[in-house]
C-alpha positions in Angstrom: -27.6 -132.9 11.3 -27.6 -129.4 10.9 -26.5 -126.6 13.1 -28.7 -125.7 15.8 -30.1 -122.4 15.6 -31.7 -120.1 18.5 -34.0 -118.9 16.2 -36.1 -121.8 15.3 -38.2 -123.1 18.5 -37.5 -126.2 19.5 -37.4 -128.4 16.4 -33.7 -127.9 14.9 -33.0 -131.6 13.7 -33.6 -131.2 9.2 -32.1 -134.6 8.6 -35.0 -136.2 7.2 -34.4 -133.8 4.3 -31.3 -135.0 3.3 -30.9 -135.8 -0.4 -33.4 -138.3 -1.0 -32.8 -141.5 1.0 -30.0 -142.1 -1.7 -28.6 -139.4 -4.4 -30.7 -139.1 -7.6 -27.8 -140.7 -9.3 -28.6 -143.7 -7.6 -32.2 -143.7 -8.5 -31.6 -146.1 -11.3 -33.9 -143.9 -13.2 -34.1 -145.2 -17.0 -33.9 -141.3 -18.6 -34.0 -143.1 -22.1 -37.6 -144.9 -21.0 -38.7 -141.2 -20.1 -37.8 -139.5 -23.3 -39.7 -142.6 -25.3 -43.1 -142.1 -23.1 -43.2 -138.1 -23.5 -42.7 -138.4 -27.4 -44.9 -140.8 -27.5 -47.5 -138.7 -24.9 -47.0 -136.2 -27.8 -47.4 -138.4 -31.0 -50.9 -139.3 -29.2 -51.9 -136.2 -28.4 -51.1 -135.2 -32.5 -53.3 -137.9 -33.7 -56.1 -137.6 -31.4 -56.0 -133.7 -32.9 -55.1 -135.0 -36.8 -52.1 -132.9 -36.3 -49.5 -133.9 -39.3 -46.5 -131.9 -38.0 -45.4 -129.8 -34.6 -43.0 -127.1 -34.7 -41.8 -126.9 -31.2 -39.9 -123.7 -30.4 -40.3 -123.5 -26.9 -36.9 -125.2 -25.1 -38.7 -126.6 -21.9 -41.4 -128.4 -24.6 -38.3 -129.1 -27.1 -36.7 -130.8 -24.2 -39.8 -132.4 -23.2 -40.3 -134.3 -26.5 -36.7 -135.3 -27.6 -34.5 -134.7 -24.3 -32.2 -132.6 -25.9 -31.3 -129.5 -23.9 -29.2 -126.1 -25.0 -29.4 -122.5 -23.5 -32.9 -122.5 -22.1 -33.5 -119.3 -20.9 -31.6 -117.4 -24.1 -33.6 -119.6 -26.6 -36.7 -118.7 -24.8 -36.0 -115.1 -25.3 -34.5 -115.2 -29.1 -37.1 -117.4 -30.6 -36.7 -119.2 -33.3 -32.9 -119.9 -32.6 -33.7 -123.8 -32.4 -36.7 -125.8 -33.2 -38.0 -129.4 -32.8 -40.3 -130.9 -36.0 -42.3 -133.7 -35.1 -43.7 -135.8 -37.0 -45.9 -139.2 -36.3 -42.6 -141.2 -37.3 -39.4 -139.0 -37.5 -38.2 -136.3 -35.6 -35.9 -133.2 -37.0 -33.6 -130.8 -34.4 -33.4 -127.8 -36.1 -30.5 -126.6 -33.3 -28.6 -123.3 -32.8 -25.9 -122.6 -34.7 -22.3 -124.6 -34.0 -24.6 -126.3 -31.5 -25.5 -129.3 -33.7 -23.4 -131.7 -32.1 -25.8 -131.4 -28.8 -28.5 -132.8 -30.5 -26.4 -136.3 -31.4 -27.1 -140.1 -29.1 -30.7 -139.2 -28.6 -33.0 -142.2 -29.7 -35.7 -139.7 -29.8 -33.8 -137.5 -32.5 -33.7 -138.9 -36.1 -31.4 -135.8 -37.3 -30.2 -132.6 -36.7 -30.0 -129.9 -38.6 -28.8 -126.5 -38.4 -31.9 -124.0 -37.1 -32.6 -120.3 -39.7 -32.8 -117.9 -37.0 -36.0 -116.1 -38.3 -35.5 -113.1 -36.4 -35.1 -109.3 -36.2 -31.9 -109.5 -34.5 -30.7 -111.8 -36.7 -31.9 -110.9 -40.3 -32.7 -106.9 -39.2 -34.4 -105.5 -42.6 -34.5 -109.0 -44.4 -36.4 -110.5 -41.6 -39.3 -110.5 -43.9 -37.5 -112.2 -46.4 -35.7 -114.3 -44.1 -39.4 -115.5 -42.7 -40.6 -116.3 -46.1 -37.4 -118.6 -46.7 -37.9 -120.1 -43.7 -41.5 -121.2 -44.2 -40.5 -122.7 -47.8 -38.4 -124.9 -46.6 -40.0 -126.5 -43.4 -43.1 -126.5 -45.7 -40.6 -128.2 -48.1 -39.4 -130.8 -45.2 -42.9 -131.8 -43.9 -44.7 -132.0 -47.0 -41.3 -134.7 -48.1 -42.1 -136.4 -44.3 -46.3 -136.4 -44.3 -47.3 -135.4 -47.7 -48.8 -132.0 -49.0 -51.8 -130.3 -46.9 -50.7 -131.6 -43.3 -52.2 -129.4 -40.4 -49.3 -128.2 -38.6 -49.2 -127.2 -34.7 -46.8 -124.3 -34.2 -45.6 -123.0 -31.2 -44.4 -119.4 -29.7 -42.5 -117.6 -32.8 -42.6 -114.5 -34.1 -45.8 -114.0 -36.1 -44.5 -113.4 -39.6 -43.1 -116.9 -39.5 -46.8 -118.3 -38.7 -48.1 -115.8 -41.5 -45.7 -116.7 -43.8 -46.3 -120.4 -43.1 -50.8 -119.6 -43.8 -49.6 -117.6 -47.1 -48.4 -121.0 -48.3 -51.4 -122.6 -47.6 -50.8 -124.2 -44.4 -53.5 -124.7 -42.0 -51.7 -123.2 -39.0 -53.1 -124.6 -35.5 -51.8 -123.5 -32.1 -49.7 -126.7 -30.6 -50.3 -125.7 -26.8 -53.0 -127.8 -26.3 -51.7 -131.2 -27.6 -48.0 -130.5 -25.3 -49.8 -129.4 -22.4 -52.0 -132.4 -22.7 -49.2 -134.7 -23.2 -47.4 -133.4 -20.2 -49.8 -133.4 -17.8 -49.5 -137.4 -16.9 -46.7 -138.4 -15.6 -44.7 -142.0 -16.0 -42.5 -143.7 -13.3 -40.1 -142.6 -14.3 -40.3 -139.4 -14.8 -42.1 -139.5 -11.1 -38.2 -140.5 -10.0 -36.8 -137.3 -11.7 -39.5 -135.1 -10.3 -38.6 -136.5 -6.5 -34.8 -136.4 -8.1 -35.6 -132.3 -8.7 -37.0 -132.4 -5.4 -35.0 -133.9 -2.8 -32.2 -131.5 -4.3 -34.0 -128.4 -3.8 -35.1 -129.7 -0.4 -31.5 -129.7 0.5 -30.8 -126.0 -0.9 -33.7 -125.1 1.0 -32.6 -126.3 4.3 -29.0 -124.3 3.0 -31.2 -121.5 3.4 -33.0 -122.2 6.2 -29.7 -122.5 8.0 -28.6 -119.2 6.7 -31.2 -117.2 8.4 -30.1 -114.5 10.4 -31.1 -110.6 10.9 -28.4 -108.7 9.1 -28.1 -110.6 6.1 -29.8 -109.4 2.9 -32.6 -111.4 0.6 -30.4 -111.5 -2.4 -27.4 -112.8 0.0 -29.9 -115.6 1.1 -31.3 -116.7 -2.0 -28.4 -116.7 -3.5 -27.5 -119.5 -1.2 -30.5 -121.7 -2.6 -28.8 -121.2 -6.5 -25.7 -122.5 -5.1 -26.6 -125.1 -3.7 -29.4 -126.3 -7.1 -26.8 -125.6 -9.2 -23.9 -127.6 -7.4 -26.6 -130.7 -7.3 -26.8 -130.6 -11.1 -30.2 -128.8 -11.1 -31.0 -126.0 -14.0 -31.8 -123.0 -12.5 -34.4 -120.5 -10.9 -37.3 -119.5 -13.0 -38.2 -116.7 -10.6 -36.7 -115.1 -7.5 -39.6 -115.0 -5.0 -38.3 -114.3 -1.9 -39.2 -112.0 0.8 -39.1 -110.5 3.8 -40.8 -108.3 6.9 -43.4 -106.4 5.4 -42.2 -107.0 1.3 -44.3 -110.3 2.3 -47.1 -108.4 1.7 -48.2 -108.5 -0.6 -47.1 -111.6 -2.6 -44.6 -111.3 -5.7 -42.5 -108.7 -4.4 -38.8 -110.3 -5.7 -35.8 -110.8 -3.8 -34.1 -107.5 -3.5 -30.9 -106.0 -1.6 -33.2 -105.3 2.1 -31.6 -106.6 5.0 -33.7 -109.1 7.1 -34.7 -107.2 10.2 -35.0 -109.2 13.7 -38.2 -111.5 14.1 -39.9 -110.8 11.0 -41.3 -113.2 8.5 -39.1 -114.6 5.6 -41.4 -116.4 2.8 -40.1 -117.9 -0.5 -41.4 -120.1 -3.5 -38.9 -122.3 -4.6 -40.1 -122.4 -8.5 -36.5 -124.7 -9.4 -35.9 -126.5 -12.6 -33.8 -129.1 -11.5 -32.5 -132.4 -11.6 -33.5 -133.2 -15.4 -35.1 -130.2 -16.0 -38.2 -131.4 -13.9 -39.3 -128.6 -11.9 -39.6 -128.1 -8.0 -42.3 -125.9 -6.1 -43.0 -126.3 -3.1 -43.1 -122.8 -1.3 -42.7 -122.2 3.1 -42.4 -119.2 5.5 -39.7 -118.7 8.2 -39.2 -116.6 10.9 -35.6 -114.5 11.5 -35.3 -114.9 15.1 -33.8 -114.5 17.8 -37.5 -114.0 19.5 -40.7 -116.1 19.3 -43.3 -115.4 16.7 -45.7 -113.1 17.5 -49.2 -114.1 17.6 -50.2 -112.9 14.4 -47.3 -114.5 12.4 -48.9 -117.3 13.6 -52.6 -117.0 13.4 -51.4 -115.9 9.2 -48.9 -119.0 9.4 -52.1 -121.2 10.6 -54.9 -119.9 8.3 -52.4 -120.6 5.3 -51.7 -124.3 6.4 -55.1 -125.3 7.2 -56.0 -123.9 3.8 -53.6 -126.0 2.1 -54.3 -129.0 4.1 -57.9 -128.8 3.6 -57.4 -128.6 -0.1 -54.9 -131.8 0.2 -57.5 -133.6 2.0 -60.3 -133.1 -1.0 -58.1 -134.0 -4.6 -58.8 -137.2 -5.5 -58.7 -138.9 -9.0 -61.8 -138.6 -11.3 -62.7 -135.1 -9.7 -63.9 -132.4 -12.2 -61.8 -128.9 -12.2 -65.6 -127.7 -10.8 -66.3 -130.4 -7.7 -62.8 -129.1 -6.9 -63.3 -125.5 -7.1 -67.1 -125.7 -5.2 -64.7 -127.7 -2.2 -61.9 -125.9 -1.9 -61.3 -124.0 1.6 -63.1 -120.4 1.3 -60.7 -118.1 2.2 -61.6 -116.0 4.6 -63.0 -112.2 3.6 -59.9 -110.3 5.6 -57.7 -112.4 3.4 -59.0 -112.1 0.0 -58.3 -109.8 -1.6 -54.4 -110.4 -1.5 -55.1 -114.2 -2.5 -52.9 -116.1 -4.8 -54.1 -116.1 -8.4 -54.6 -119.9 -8.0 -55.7 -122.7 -5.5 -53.9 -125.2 -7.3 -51.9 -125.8 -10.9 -50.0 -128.8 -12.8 -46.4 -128.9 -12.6 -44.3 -131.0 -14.6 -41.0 -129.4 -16.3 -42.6 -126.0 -15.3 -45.6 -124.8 -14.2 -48.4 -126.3 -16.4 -51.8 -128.0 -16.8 -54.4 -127.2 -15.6 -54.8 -124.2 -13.5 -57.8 -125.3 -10.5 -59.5 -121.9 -9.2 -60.2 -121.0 -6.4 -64.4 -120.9 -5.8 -64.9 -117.3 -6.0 -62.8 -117.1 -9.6 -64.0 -120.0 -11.0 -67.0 -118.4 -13.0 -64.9 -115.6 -14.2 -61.5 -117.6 -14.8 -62.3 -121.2 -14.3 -62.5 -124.0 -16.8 -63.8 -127.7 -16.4 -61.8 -131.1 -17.0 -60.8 -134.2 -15.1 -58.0 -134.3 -12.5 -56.7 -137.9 -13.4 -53.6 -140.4 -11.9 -50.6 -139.2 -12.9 -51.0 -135.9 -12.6 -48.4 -134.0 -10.3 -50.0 -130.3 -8.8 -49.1 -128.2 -6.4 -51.5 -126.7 -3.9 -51.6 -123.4 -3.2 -52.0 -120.6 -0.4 -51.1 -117.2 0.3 -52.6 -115.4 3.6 -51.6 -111.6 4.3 -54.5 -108.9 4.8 -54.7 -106.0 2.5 -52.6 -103.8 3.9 -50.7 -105.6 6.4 -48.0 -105.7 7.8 -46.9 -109.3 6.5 -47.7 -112.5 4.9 -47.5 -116.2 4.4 -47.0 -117.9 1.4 -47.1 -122.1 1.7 -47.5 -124.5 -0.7 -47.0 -128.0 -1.9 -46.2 -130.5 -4.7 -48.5 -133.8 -4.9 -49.0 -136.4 -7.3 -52.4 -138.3 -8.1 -52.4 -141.8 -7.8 -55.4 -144.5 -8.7 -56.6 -144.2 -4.9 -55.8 -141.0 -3.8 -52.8 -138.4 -3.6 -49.2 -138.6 -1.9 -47.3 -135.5 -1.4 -44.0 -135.7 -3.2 -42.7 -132.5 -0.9 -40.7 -133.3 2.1 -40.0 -130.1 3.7 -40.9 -129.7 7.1 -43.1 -127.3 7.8 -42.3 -124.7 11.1 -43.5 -125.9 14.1 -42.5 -122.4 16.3 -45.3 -120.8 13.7 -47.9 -123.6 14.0 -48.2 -123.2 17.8 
C-alpha cells in the first residue's frame, strides 16, 4: 500500500494498481506469435493494395513488421539511417551502420544488410549522388525479389530518394495506408503487451501521484514517471505533457521548471511507449493539496469525466466513424473552444488509426470507416474555459471486442474531485 497522503480526500489505498496481477514477464506472452501476425497484418494489407515491395523507414513501423528495434527516436530524426524491405515472401533489414548484429534471431528477418545513409548529413554535397545510388540498388534488390515493374510503398524519407526512385520508373505509392491499416487490429497477444505497457505505466503513475506536493517542480515530478517506465523495461516518453495551476490551461503547455503552488490542479497525459514498444495513454488530473478542491476544480473535473464516460458508453463494434461522431457528448459552448483536437484515436505502438471527431469537426476534419473488434482507442476529454484559470485533461485506453468494449486502463480516477 502506498503512503497515505493528506492531500488526497479520503481514498489513499492505489494497490489495485500494482503491476498487473502478476509482472509482464510472467504474462507468458508468445512475442514470436506477435511479430508473425503483424507481418502477416502487413503482407495482407500489400496484396489487398497490389503493393510488390514496402520500404519501411519509420522505426516504430520497422519494429512493427519485423520486431527488430535500434535507436528509435535518433532514426526517426536522421532518416534513412535503417530501413525494412518487405516483400510478399522475404524480408531485408537494411540496419545502421556496426548495428547489423541487432537485426540477427528474428524469424521475421530473412537478412540483414548494412543501411546507405541517403542523407545530407551524411553524404553533404554528394547527397544527390548518394540518392541516386541508393535507388539503383534497392531497385536492383526488389526487381531480383518480385520481378521488374513492382509498385512499391515508401515511407517517410527525404524526397530525393522517392524522386530518384520515380526517375527509374518506379511507381512510387505512399505506404501509410497499408501499415496503418495493418496495425489497427490487434491479436492476443499483442493485447497482453499493450496491458504489459500498461500496468507498468500505471505503476509510474501512482510514483507520481505519491510524489505530489507544493514546492516541487513539474520537471522534478515527471521526471519521476521516466524513472519508474524506464526501470520496468518500458521505451520512453513520446511527449512531456504535464502541467500545473493555470499552465493547465490551456492544454499542451509541456512540463517546465514551475513549482506546483498549494491546491492547484496538476494534469498529465502519459503518451509511454513501453513494455514492448506498445504504447500507454491514458491521461488524469490531480490536485496538490493540502486543502480540498474548490468547487470549480470540480464542476471542470466532472464535465470532463461525464464526457468521457458518455463516449465509453456509445463505442460499440460495427459503428461508422459518422454514427460515432453524430453521438458523442456535445461539449458544452463555455468549453469549446479549448477542446482537444480529438474525441477519440487508435493507439497501438503510438498513436494511430483512425482519428473519431468530435461532432462539430467532423464535416471539416472528419472521415468515415468502421470501428471493428480488435481495435484498441483511447477516449478523449479536455475541459478548461477560454481564458481560465485551469483545466482538466482525462482520458482512457479501451479495446473493442465482438460485443462491446472493456477498458484496458486501470487508473483510478480522483474521488476528492468527483464529489
Amino acid at each position: 500500500m502506498m503512503t497515505t497522503l493528506d492531500w488526497h480526500a479520503e481514498r489513499t489505498d492505489l494497490s489495485g494498481i500494482r503491476l498487473l496481477d502478476r509482472a509482464p514477464e510472467s504474462l507468458g506472452i508468445d512475442l514470436a506469435a506477435v511479430r508473425r501476425y503483424r507481418l502477416g497484418r502487413v503482407r495482407a494489407e500489400m496484396q489487398k493494395r497490389e503493393i510488390g515491395a514496402l520500404i519501411i523507414s519509420d522505426p516504430v513501423n520497422i519494429r512493427y513488421t519485423c520486431g527488430a528495434r535500434n535507436m528509435q527516436i535518433f532514426c526517426a530524426r536522421n532518416t534513412p539511417s535503417r530501413y525494412l524491405l518487405v516483400t510478399a515472401h522475404r524480408n531485408i533489414l537494411f540496419e545502421f551502420t556496426g548495428c547489423e548484429h541487432l537485426g540477427q534471431g528474428f524469424e521475421t528477418i530473412d537478412e540483414v544488410r548494412p543501411s546507405m545513409t541517403a542523407s545530407f548529413v551524411a553524404a553533404g554535397p554528394e547527397l544527390v549522388a548518394r540518392e541516386k545510388q541508393w535507388a539503383r540498388e534497392m531497385v536492383a534488390t526488389i526487381s531480383e525479389l518480385v520481378g521488374p515493374g513492382a509498385r512499391v510503398g515508401m515511407e517517410r524519407m527525404n524526397a530525393g530518394a522517392a524522386i530518384a526512385m520515380a526517375g527509374l520508373g518506379v511507381e512510387v505509392v505512399d505506404a501509410q495506408e497499408p501499415i496503418e491499416m495493418a496495425r489497427c487490429i490487434k491479436s492476443d497477444e499483442e493485447l497482453k503487451c499493450v496491458i504489459a505497457s500498461l500496468r507498468a505505466t500505471e505503476v509510474a503513475v501512482g510514483k507520481l501521484r505519491e510524489a505530489i506536493r507544493p514546492g516541487i517542480t513539474e520537471n522534478a515530478l515527471w521526471s519521476v514517471l521516466h524513472q519508474s517506465v524506464i526501470a520496468q523495461n518500458g521505451d520512453y516518453c513520446e511527449t512531456r505533457l504535464l502541467s500545473s495551476g493555470q499552465r493547465t490551461n490551456p492544454w499542451f503547455q509541456e512540463t517546465a521548471s514551475r513549482t506546483i503552488g498549494e491546491n492547484e490542479l496538476i494534469a498529465l497525459d502519459t503518451d509511454v511507449v513501453g513494455c514492448h514498444g506498445y504504447y500507454s495513454d491514458f491521461s488524469r488530473t490531480f490536485h496538490s493539496g493540502p486543502g480540498k478542491p474548490t468547487a470549480q476544480q470540480r464542476t471542470l473535473y466532472q464535465v470532463a469525466y461525464e464526457q468521457v464516460r458518455n463516449n465509453l458508453d456509445i463505442i460499440r463494434p460495427g459503428m461508422s466513424f459518422r454514427e460515432y461522431s453524430e453521438k458523442a457528448w456535445n461539449i458544452p459552448e463555455k468549453y469549446h473552444a479549448n477542446r482537444y483536437y480529438l474525441s477519440a484515436h487508435g493507439v497501438g505502438m503510438t498513436g494511430e488509426y483512425p482519428y473519431l471527431y468530435h461532432h462539430a469537426d467532423y464535416p471539416q476534419a472528419g472521415y468515415d470507416g468502421v470501428i471493428l473488434p480488435g481495435m484498441t482507442l483511447c477516449v478523449e476529454s479536455y475541459i478548461g474555459e477560454q481564458g481560465g484559470s485551469e483545466g482538466v485533461k482525462l482520458e482512457e485506453q479501451i479495446v473493442v471486442t465482438e460485443t462491446g468494449i472493456e477498458i484496458l486502463s486501470r487508473f483510478p480516477f480522483e474521488e476528492a474531485l468527483l464529489k
